[in-house]
TINULO-580071 format. One record per residue (C-alpha): residue in three letters; x, y, z. Coordinates in steps of 0.001 Angstrom, whole numbers, padded with zeros to 6 digits, always signed. Each point is the difference from the previous one (the first is absolute). Layout:
BEGIN
AlaXYZ/...
// end
This chain:
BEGIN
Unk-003372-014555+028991/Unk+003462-001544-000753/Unk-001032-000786-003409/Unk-001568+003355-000907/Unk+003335+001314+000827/Unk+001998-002756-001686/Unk-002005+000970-002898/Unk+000396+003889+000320/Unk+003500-000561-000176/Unk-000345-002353-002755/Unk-002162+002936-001946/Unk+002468+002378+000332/Unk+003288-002103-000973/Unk-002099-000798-003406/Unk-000981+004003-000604/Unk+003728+000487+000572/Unk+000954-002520-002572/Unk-002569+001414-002387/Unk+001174+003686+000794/Unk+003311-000841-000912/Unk-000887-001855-003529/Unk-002977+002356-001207/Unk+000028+002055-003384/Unk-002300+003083-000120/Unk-003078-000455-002299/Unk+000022+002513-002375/Unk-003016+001380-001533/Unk-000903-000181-003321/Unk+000539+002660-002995/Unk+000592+002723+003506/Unk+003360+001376+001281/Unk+001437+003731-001272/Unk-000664+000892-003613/Unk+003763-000212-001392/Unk-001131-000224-003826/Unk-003226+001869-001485/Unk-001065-000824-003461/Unk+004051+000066-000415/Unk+000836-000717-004449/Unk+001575-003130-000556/Unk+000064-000635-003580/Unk-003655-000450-001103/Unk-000935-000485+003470/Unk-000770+001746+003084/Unk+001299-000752+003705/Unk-001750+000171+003422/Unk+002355-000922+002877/Unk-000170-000019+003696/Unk+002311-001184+002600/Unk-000241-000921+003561/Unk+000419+000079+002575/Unk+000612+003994+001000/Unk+002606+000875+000094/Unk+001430-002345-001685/Unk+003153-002146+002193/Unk+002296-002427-000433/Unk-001658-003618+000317/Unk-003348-001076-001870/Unk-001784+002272-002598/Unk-002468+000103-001851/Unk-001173+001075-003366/Unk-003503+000304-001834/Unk+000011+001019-003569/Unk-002401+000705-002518/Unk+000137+000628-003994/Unk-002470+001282-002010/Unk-000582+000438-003391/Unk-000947+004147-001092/Unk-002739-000148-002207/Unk+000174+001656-003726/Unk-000564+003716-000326/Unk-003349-000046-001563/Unk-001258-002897+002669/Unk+000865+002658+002773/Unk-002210+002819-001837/Unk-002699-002105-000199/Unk+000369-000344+003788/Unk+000637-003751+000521/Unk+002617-001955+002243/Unk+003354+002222-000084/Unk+001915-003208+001110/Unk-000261-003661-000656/Unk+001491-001983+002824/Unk+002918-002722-001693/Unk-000863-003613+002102/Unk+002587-002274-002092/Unk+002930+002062-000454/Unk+003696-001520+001289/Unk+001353+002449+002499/Unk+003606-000182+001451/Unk+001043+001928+003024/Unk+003672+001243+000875/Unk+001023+001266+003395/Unk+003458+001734-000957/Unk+002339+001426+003467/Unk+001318+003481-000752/Unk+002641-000597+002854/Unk+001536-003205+001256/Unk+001182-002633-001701/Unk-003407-002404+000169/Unk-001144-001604-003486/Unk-003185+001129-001691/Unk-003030-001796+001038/Unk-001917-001174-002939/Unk-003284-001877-000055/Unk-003345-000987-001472/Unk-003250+002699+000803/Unk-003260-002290+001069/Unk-003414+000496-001755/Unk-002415+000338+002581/Unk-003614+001107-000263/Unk-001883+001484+002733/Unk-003854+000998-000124/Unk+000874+000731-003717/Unk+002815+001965-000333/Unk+003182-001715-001369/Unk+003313+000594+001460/Unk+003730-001534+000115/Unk+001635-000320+003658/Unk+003532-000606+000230/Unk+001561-000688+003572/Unk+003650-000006+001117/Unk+002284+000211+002633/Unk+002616+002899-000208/Unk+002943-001030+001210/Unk+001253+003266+001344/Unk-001111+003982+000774/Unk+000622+002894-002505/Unk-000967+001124-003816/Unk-001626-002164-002227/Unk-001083+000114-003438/Unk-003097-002228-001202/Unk-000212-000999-003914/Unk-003395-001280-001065/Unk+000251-001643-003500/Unk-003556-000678-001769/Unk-000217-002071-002862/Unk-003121-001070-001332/Unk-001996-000313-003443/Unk-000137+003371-000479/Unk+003823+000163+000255/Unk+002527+001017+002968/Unk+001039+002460+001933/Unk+001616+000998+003597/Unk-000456+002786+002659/Unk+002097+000450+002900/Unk+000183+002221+003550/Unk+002384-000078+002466/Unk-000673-000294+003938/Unk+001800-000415+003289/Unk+000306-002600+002553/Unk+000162+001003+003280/Unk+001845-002575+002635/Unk-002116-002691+001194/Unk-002538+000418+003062/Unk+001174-002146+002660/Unk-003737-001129+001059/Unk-002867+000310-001827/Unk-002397+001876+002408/Unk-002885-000439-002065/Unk+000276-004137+001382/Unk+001099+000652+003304/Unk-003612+001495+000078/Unk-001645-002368-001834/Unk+001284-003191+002200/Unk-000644+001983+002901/Unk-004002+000464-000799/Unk+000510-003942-000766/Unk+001366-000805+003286/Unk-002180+001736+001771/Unk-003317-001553-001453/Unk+001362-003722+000593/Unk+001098+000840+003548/Unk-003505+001607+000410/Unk-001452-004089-001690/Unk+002447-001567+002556/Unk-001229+001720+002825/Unk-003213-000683-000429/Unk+000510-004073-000871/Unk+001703+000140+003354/Unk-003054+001359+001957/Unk-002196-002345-001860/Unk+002018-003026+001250/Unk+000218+001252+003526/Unk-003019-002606+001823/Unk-002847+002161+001416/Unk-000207+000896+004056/Unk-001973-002703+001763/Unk-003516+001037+000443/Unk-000319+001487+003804/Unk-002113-003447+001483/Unk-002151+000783+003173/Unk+001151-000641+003416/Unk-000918-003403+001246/Unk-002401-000026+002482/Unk+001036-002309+003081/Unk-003286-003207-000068/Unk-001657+000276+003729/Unk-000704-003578+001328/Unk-002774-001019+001546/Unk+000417-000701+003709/Unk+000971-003364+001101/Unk-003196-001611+001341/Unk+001361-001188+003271/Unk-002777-002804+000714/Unk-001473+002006+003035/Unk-003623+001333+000059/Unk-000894+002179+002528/Unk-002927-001655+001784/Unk-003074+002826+001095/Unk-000696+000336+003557/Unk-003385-001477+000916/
// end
């Protein structure tokens, strides 16, 4: 039983550790439309952000650029919008208050059952207005959209964890239990009462004669 516990309270030191070191897993090409079919030269820009509402700390971003198709193509009722899979795309984070530097980086291809996207992640460094550039150049030549979002002060504990550890916990306490009762040693079976051996009388030698 001492080592179940031990190893309870080994458990739970480890799901601290990894509480205080996780990242949220975003999901791909989801979050809150920010950019819809938005022009950026002869491209067009899909963008949405996570998570919502947005807060100082880790972001996200998945993109998406398409191609509109030619006047005549869209008469003749085929694919309005090409999606772009090897174009370069740069993302700035720019603080409208504050004195913090821009935050520029590299979008990600990624492709997901299909559909194409870019995902840039960050970490803002502090809460308030923010304006995001997205520049697009490609073969069919460059462009840039932009929108502008606020950062609301960081959570203090991600709830959303706190849950999901819990459910954790609680199934390998519920596996510990169990080993514990399996290396308990089964009750003795119930023997029957001994019965006490009756001896024979001691043959004293004596007969008793008959009388004649």
């Amino acid at each position: 039983m001492r080592r179940a516990v031990g190893f309870s309270l080994a458990l739970l030191a480890l799901l601290g550790l990894w509480l205080a070191q996780a990242k949220p897993l975003w999901a791909h090409g989801g979050g809150t439309p920010r950019l819809t079919s938005a022009p950026a030269g002869p491209y067009r820009v899909y963008a949405w952000s996570q998570p919502e509402p947005w807060r100082a700390g880790e972001v996200h971003l998945s993109i998406a650029v398409t191609l509109p198709a030619e006047a005549g193509a869209q008469a003749d009722g085929a694919q309005v919008e090409t999606p772009v899979t090897d174009a370069d795309i740069q993302v700035t984070f720019t603080p409208q208050t504050g004195t913090a530097a821009p935050i520029v980086l590299q979008a990600q291809p990624q492709n997901l059952l299909g559909n194409y996207y870019f995902e840039a992640d960050t970490d803002l460094p502090s809460a308030g207005d923010w304006q995001i550039a997205i520049a697009v150049q490609g073969e069919a030549g460059s462009g840039s959209a932009e929108f502008a979002i606020e950062a609301l002060p960081p959570r203090s504990l991600n709830w959303g964890l706190v849950l999901a550890a819990g459910g954790v916990l609680a199934v390998l306490l519920a596996l510990i239990g169990i080993w514990s009762r399996k290396q308990q040693p089964a009750p003795a079976a119930q023997r029957p009462a001994r019965r006490t051996a009756q001896h024979p009388r001691a043959d004293t030698g004596v007969k008793m004669s008959s009388r004649e």
